[in-house]
py3Dmol code that shows the C-alpha trace and the ligand (Angstrom):
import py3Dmol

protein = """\
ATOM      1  CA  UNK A   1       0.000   0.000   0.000  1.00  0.00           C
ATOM      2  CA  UNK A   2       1.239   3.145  -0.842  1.00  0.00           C
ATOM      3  CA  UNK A   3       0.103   6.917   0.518  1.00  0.00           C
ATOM      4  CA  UNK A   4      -0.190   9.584  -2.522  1.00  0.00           C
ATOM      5  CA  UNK A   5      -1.048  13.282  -1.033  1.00  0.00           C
ATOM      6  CA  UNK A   6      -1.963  16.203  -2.424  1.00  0.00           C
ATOM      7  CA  UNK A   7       0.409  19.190  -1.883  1.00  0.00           C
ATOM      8  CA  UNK A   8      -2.115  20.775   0.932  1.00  0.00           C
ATOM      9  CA  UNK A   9      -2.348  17.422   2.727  1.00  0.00           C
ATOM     10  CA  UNK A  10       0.730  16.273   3.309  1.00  0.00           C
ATOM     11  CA  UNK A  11       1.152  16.580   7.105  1.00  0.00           C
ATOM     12  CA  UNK A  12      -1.686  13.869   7.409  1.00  0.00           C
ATOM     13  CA  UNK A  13      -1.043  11.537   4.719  1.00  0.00           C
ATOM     14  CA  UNK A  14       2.616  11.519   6.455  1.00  0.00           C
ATOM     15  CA  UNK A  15       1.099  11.051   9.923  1.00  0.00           C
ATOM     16  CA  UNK A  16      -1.419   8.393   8.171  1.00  0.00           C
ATOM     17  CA  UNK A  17       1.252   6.494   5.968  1.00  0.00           C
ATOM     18  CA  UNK A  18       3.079   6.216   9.262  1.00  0.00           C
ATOM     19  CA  UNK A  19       0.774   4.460  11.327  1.00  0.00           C
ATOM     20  CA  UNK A  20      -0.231   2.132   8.677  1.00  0.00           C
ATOM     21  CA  UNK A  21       3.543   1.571   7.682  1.00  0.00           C
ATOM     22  CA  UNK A  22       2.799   2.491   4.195  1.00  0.00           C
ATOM     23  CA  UNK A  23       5.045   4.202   1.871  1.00  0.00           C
ATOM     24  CA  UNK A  24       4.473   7.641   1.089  1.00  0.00           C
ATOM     25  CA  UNK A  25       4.759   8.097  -3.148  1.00  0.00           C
ATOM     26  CA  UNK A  26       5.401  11.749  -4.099  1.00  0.00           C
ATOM     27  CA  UNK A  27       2.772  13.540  -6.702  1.00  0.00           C
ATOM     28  CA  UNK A  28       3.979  17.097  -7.905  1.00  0.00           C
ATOM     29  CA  UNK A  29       2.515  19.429  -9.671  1.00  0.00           C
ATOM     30  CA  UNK A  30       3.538  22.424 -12.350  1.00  0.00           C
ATOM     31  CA  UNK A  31       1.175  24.326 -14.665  1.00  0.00           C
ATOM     32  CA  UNK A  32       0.977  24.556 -18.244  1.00  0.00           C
ATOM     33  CA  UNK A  33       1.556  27.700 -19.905  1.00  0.00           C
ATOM     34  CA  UNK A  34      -1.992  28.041 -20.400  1.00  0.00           C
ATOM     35  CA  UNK A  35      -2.781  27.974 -16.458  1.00  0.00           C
ATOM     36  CA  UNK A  36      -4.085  23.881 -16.746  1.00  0.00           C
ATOM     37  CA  UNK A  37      -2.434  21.522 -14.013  1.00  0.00           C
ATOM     38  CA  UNK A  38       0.011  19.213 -14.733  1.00  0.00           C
ATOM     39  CA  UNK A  39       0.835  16.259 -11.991  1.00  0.00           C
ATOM     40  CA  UNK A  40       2.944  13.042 -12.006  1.00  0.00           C
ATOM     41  CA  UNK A  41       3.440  10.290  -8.976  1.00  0.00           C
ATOM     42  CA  UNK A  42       6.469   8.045  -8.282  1.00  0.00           C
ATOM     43  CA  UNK A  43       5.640   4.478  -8.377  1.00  0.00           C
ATOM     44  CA  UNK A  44       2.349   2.707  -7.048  1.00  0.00           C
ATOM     45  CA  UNK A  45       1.210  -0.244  -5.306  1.00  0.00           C
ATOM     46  CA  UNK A  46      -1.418  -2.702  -5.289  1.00  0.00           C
ATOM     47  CA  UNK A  47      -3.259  -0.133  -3.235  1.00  0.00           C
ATOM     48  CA  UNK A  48      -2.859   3.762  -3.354  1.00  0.00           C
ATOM     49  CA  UNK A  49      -4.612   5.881  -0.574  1.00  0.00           C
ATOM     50  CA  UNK A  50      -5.098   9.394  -2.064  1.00  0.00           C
ATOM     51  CA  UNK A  51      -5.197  11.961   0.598  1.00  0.00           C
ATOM     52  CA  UNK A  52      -6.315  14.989  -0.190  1.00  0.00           C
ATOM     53  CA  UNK A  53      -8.924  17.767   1.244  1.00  0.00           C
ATOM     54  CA  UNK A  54     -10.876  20.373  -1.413  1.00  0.00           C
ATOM     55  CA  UNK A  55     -10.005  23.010  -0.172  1.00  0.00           C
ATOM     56  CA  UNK A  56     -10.192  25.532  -3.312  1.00  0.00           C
ATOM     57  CA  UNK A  57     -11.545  24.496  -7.070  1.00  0.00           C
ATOM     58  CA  UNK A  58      -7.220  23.879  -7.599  1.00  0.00           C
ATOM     59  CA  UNK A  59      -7.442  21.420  -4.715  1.00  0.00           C
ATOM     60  CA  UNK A  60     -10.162  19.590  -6.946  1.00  0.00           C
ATOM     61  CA  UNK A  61      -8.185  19.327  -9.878  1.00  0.00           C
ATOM     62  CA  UNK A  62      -5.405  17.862  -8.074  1.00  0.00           C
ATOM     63  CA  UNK A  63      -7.512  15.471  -6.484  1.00  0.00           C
ATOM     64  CA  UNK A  64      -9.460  14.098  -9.423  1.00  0.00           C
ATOM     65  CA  UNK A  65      -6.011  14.350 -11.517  1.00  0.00           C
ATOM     66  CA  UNK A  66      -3.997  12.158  -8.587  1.00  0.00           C
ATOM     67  CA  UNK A  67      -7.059   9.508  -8.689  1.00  0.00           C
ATOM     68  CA  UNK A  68      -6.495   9.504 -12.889  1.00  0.00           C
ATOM     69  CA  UNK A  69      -2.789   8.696 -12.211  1.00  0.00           C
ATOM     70  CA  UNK A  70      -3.264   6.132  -9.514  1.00  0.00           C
ATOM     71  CA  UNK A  71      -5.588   3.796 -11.763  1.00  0.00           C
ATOM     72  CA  UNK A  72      -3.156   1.104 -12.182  1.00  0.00           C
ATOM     73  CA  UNK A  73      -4.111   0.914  -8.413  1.00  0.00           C
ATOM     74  CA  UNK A  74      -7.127  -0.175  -5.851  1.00  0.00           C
ATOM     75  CA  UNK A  75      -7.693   3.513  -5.051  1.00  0.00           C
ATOM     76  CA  UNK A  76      -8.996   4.337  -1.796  1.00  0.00           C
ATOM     77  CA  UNK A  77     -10.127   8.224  -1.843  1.00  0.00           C
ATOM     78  CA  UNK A  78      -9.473   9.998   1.466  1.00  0.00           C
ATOM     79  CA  UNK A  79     -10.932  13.087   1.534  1.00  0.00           C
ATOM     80  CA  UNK A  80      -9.879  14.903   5.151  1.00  0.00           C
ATOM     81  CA  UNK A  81     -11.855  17.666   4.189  1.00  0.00           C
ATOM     82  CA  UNK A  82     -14.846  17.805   2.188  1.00  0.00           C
ATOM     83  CA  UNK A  83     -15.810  21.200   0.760  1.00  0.00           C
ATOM     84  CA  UNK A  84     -18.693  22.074  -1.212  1.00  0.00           C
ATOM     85  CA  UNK A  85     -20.590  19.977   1.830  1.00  0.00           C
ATOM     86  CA  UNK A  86     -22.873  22.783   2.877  1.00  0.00           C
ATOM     87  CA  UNK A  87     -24.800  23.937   0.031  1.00  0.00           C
ATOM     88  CA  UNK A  88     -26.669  19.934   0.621  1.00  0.00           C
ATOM     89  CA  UNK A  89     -30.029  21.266  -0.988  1.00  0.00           C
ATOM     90  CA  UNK A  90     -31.643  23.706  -3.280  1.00  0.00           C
ATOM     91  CA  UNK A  91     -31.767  26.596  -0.843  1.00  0.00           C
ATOM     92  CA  UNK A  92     -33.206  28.836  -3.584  1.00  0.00           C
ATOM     93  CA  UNK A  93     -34.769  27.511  -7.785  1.00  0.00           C
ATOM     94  CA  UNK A  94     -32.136  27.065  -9.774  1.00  0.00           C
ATOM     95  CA  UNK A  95     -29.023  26.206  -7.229  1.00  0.00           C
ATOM     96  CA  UNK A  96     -27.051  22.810  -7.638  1.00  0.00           C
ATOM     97  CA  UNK A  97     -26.885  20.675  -4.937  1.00  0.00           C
ATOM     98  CA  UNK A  98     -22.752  21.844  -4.592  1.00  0.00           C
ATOM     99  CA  UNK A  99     -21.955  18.066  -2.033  1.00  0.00           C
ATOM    100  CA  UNK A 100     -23.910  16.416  -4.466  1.00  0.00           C
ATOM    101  CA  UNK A 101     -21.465  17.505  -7.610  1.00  0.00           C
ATOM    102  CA  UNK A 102     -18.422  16.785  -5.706  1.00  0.00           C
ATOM    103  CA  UNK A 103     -19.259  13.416  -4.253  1.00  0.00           C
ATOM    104  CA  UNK A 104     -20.124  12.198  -7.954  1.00  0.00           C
ATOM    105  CA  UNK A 105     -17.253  13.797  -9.540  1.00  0.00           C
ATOM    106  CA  UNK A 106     -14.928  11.882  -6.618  1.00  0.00           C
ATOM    107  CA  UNK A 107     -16.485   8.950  -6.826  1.00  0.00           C
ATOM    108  CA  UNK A 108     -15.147   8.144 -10.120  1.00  0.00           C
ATOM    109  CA  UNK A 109     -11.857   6.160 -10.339  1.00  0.00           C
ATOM    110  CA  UNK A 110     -11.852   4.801  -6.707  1.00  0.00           C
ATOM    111  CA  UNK A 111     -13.114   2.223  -4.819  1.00  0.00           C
ATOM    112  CA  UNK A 112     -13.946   3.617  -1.570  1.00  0.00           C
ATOM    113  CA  UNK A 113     -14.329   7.180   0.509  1.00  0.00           C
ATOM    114  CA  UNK A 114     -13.360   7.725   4.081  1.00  0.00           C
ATOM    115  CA  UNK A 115     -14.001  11.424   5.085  1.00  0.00           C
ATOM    116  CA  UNK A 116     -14.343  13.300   8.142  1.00  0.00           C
ATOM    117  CA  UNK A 117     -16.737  15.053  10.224  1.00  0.00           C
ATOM    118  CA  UNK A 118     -18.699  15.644   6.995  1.00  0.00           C
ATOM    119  CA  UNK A 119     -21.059  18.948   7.364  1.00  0.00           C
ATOM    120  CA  UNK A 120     -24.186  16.905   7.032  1.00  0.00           C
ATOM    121  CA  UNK A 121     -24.243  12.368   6.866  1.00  0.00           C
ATOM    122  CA  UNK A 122     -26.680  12.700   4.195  1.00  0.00           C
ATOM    123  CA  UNK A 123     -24.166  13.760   2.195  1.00  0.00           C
ATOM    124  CA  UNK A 124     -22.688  10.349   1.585  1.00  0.00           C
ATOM    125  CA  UNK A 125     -25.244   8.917  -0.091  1.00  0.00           C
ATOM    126  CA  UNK A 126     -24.645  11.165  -3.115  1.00  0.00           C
ATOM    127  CA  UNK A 127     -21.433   8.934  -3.433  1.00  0.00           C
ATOM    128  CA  UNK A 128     -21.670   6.273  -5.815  1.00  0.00           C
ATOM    129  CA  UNK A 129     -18.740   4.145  -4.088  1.00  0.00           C
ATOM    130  CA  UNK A 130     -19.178   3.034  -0.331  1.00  0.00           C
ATOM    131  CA  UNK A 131     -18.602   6.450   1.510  1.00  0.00           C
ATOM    132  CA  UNK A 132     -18.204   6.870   5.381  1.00  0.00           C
ATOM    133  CA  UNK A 133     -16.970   9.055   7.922  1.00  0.00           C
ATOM    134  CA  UNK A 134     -14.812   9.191  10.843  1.00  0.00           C
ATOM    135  CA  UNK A 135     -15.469  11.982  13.493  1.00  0.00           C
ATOM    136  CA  UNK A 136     -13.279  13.579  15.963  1.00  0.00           C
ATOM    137  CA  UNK A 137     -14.779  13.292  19.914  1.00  0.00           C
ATOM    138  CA  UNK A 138     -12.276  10.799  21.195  1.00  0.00           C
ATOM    139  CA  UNK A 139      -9.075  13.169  19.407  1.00  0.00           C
ATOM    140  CA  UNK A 140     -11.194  16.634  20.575  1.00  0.00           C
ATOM    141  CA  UNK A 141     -11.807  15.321  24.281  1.00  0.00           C
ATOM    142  CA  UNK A 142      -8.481  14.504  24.450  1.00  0.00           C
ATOM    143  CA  UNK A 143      -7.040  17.687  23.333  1.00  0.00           C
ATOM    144  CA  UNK A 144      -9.276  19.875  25.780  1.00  0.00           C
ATOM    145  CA  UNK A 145      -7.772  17.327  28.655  1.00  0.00           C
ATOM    146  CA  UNK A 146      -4.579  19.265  27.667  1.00  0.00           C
ATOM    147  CA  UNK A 147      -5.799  22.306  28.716  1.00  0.00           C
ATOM    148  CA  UNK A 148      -5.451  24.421  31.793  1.00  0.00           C
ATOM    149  CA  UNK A 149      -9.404  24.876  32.614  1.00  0.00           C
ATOM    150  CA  UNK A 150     -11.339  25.684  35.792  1.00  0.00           C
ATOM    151  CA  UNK A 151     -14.550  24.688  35.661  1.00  0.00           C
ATOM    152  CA  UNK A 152     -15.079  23.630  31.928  1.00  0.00           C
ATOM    153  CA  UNK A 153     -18.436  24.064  30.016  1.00  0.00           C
ATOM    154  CA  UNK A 154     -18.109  22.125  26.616  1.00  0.00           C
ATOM    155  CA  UNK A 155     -20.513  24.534  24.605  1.00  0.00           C
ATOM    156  CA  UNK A 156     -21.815  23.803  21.109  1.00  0.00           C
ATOM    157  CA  UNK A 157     -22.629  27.341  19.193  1.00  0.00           C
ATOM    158  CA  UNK A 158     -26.250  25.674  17.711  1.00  0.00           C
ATOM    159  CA  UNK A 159     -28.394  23.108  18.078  1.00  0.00           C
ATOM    160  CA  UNK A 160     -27.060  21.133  15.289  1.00  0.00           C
ATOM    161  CA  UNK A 161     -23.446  20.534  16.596  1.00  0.00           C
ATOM    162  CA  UNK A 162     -25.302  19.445  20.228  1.00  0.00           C
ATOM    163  CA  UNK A 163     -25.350  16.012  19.691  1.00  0.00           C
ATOM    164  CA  UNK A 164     -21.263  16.027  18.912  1.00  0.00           C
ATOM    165  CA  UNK A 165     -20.485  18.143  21.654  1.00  0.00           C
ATOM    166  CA  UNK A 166     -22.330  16.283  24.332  1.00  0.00           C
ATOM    167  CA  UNK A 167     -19.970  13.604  23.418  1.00  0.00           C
ATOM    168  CA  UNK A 168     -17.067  15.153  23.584  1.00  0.00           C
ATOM    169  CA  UNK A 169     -17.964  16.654  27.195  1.00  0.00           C
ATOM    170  CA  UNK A 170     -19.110  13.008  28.213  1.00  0.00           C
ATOM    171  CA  UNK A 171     -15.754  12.083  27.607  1.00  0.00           C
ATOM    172  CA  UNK A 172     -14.135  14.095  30.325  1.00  0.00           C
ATOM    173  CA  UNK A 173     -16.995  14.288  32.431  1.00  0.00           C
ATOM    174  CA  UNK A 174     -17.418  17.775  31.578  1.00  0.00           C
ATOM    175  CA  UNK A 175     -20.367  19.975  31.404  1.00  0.00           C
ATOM    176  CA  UNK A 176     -22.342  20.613  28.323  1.00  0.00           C
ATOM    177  CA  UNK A 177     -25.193  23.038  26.186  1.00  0.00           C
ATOM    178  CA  UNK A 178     -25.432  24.826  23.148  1.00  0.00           C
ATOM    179  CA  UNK A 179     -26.332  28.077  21.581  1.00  0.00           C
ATOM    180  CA  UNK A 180     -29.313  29.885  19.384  1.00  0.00           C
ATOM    181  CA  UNK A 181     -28.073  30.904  16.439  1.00  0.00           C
ATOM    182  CA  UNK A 182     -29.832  33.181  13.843  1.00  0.00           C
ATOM    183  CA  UNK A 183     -27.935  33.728  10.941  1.00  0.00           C
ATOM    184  CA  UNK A 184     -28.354  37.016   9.594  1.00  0.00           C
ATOM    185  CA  UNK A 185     -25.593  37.365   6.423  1.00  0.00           C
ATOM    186  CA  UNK A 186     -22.830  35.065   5.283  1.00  0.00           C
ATOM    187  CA  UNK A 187     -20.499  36.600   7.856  1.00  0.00           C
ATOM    188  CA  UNK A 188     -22.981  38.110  10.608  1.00  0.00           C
ATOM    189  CA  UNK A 189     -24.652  36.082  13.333  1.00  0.00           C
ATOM    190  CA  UNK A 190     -26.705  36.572  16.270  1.00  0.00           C
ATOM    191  CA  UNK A 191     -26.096  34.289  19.277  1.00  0.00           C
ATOM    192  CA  UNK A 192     -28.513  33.991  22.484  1.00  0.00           C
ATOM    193  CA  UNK A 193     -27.968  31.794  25.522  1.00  0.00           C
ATOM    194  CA  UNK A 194     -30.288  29.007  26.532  1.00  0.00           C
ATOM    195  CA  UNK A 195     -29.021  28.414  30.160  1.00  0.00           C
ATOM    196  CA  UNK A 196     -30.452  31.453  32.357  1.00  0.00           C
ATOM    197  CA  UNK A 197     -27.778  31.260  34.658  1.00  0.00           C
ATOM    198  CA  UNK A 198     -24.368  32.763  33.018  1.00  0.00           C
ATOM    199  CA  UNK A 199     -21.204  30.210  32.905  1.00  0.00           C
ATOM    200  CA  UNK A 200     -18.300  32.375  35.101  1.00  0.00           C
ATOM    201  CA  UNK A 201     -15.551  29.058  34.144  1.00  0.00           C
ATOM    202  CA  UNK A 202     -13.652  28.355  31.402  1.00  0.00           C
ATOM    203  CA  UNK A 203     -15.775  27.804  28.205  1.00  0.00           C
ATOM    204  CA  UNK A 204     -14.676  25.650  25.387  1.00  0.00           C
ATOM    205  CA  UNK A 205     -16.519  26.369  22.156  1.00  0.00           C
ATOM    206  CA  UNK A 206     -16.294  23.608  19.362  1.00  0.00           C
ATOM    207  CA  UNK A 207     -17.634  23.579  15.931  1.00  0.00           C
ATOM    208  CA  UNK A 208     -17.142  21.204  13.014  1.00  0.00           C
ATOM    209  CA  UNK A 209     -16.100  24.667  10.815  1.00  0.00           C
ATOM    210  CA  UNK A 210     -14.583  27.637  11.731  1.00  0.00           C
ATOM    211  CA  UNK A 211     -14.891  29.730   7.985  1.00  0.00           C
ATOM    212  CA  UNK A 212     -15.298  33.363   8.750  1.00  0.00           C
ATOM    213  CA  UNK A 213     -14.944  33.385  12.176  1.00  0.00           C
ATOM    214  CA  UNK A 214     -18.614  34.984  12.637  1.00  0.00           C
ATOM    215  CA  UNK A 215     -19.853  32.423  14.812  1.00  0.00           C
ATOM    216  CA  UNK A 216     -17.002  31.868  17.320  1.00  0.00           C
ATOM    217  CA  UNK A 217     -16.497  35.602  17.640  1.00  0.00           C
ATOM    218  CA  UNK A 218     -20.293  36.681  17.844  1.00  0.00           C
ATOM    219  CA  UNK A 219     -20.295  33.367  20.726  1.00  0.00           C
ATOM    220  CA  UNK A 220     -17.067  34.631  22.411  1.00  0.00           C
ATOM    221  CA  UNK A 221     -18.207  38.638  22.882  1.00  0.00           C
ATOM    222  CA  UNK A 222     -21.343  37.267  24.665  1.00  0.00           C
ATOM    223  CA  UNK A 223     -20.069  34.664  26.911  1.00  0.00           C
ATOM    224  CA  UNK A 224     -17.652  37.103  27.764  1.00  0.00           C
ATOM    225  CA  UNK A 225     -19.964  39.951  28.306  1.00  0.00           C
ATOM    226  CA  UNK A 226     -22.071  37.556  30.631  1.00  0.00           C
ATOM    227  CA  UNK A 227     -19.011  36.390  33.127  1.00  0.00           C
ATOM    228  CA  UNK A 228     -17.416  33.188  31.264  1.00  0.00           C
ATOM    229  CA  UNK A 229     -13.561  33.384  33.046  1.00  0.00           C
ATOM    230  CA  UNK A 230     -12.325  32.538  29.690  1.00  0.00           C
ATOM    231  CA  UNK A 231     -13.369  31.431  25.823  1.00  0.00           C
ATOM    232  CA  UNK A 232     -11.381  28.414  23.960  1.00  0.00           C
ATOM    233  CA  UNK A 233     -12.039  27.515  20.404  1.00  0.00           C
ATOM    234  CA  UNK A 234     -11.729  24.190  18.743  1.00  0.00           C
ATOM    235  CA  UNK A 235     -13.496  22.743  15.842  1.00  0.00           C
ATOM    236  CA  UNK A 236     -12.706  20.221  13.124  1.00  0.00           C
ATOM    237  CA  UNK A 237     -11.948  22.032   9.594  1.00  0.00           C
ATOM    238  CA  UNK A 238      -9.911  25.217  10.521  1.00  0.00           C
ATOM    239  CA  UNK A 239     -10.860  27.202   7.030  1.00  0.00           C
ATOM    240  CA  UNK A 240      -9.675  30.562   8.738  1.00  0.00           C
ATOM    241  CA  UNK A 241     -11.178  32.459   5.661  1.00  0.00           C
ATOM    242  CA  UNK A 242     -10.351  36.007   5.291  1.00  0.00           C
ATOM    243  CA  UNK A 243      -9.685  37.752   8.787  1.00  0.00           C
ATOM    244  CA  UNK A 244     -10.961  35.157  11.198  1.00  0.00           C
ATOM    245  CA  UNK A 245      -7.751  34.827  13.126  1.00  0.00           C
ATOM    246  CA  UNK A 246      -7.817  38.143  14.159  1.00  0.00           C
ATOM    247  CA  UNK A 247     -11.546  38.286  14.379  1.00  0.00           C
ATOM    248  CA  UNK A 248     -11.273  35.356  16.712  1.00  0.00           C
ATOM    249  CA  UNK A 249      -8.385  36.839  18.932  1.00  0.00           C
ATOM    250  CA  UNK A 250     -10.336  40.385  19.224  1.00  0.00           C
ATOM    251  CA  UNK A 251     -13.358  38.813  20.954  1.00  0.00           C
ATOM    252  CA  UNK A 252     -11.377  37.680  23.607  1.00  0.00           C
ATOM    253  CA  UNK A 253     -10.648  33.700  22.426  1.00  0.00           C
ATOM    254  CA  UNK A 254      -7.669  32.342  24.591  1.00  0.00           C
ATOM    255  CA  UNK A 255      -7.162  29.126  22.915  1.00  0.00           C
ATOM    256  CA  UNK A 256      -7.711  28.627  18.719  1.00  0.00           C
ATOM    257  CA  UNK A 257      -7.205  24.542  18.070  1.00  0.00           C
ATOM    258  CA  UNK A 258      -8.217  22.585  14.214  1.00  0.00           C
ATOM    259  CA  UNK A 259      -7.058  19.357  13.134  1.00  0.00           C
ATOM    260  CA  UNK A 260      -5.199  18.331  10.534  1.00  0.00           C
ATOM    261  CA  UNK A 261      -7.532  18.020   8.321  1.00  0.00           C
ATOM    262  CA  UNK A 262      -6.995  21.444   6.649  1.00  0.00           C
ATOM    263  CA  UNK A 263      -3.266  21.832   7.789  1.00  0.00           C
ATOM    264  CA  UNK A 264      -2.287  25.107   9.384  1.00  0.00           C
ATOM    265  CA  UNK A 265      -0.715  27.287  12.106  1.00  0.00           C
ATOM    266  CA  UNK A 266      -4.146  26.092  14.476  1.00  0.00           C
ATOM    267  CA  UNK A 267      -3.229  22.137  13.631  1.00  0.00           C
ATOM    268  CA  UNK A 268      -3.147  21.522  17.318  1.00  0.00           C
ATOM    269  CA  UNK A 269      -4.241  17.725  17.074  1.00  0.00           C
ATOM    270  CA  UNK A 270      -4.522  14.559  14.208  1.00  0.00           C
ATOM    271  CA  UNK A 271      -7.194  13.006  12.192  1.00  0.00           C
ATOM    272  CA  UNK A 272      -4.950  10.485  11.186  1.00  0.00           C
ATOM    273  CA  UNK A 273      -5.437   7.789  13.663  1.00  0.00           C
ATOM    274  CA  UNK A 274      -9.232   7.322  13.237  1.00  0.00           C
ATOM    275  CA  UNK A 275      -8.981   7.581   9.250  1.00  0.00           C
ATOM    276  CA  UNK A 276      -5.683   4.680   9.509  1.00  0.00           C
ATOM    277  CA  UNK A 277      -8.403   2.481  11.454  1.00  0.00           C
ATOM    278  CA  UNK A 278     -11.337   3.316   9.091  1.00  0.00           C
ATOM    279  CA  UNK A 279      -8.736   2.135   6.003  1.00  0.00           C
ATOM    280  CA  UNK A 280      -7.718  -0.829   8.132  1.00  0.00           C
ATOM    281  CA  UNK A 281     -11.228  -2.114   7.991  1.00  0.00           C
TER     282      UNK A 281
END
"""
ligand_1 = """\
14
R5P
C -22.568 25.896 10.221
O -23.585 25.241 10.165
C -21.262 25.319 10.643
O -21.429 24.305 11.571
C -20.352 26.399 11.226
O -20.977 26.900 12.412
C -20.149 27.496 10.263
O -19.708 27.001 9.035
C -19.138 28.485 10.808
O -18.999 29.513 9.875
P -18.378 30.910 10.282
O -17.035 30.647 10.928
O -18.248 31.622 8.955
O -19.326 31.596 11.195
"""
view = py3Dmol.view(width=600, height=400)
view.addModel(protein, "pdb")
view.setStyle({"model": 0}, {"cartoon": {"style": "trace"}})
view.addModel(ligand_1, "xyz")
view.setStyle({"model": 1}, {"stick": {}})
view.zoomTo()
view.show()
């Protein structure tokens, strides 16, 4: 079995090829004169795991191009991140379904998809190839065990990430709840408390995106404003789009953590040991 990578997901197809004791096979990339990508690999196995996230419309053609060159292969698609995930419907007449496009497109050419912490499960059934996911509690829970905390409260920013977070608290026996969110613009968001009481310990925040920042930092400034000692931020997919890092510090977060999955300066912990055990099976 050998590990192929796509030049934005190296760090984890290292940390995966490692663990699996699989070879890592090199794929680089150039451009045409006329802007089109251009890639090559070294030399294959039986098996190829491509790693790669879609991260950008480049990162696509690099994946779909490292799939074409691995054919000789059984190709097992990794996909650490999977982008296009959240337009899953028709929100308005005339929209493609964006997760819907990308899982056919990457279903071509391999034999099986392992992804993580995908925006919404329904979204692997647009696959055409067995699809699944792995997600992150056990690797989160551990990570916030790391941290100096008094009185944790493991705090999901909407109802939809409850279910995840209550996990991850149950883990370390923390305490857990979630957020009202009203989403008002692509980068503007209202948050409201349902507790009465306001949290005056440490409060860990975790999301399955951070993209703009909006969420965190509109969750932060109220906590804050209501007595929370301090506000930590970990999620999944670290996009950091734009000036979230700073938006993020200036509303008072102590602690900014992503995984690997989109690598970065925030890469605090690894996806690669649940996705090694996902291939394993
Ligand atoms: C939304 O449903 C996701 O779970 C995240 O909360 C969202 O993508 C975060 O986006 P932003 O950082 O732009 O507020």
């Amino acid at each position: 079995m050998k590990i192929a990578c796509t030049g934005r997901s190296r760090a984890l197809g290292a940390r995966i090829a490692e663990i699996l004791g699989a070879g890592l096979v090199e794929a680089r990339t150039s451009r045409f004169p006329d802007g089109e990508m251009y890639l090559q690999t070294g030399a294959l196995d039986e098996t190829t795991v491509v790693v790669g996230s879609l991260l950008s419309d480049a990162t696509l053609v690099e994946v779909l191009l490292l799939i074409d060159a691995c054919q000789r292969s059984e190709v097992l698609l990794v996909v650490p991140y999977l982008g296009y995930a959240r337009q899953d419907r028709e929100f308005k007449p005339g929209e493609p379904v964006s997760a819907r496009a990308m899982a056919r497109a990457l279903s071509t050419g391999v034999d099986r998809v392992v992804t993580v912490n995908v925006h919404k499960e329904s979204v692997l059934s647009h696959f055409t190839v067995p699809a699944s996911q792995v997600t992150l509690e056990a690797e989160i829970g551990d990570f916030i065990a790391t941290l100096p905390l008094s009185d944790p409260l493991i705090l999901a920013p909407d109802r939809g990430a409850a279910p995840f977070v209550a996990a991850i608290a149950a883990r370390g026996g923390w305490e857990t709840d979630h957020l009202e969110k009203t989403r008002i613009s692509g980068e503007e968001v209202r948050m409201e408390p349902v507790r009465g009481e306001p949290w005056t310990g440490d409060v860990v925040l975790v999301d399955d995106i951070i993209s703009t920042g909006g969420t965190l930092a509109a969750a932060a400034g109220m906590l804050l404003a209501r007595g929370a000692r301090g506000v930590h931020a970990v999620c999944v997919h670290g996009l950091f789009a734009g000036n979230a890092r700073p938006l993020l510090e200036s509303a008072g977060i102590r602690e900014l953590a992503s995984s690997d999955t989109i690598e970065g300066p925030d890469s605090r912990y690894s996806a690669a040991a649940p996705i090694a055990r996902a291939l394993s099976r």
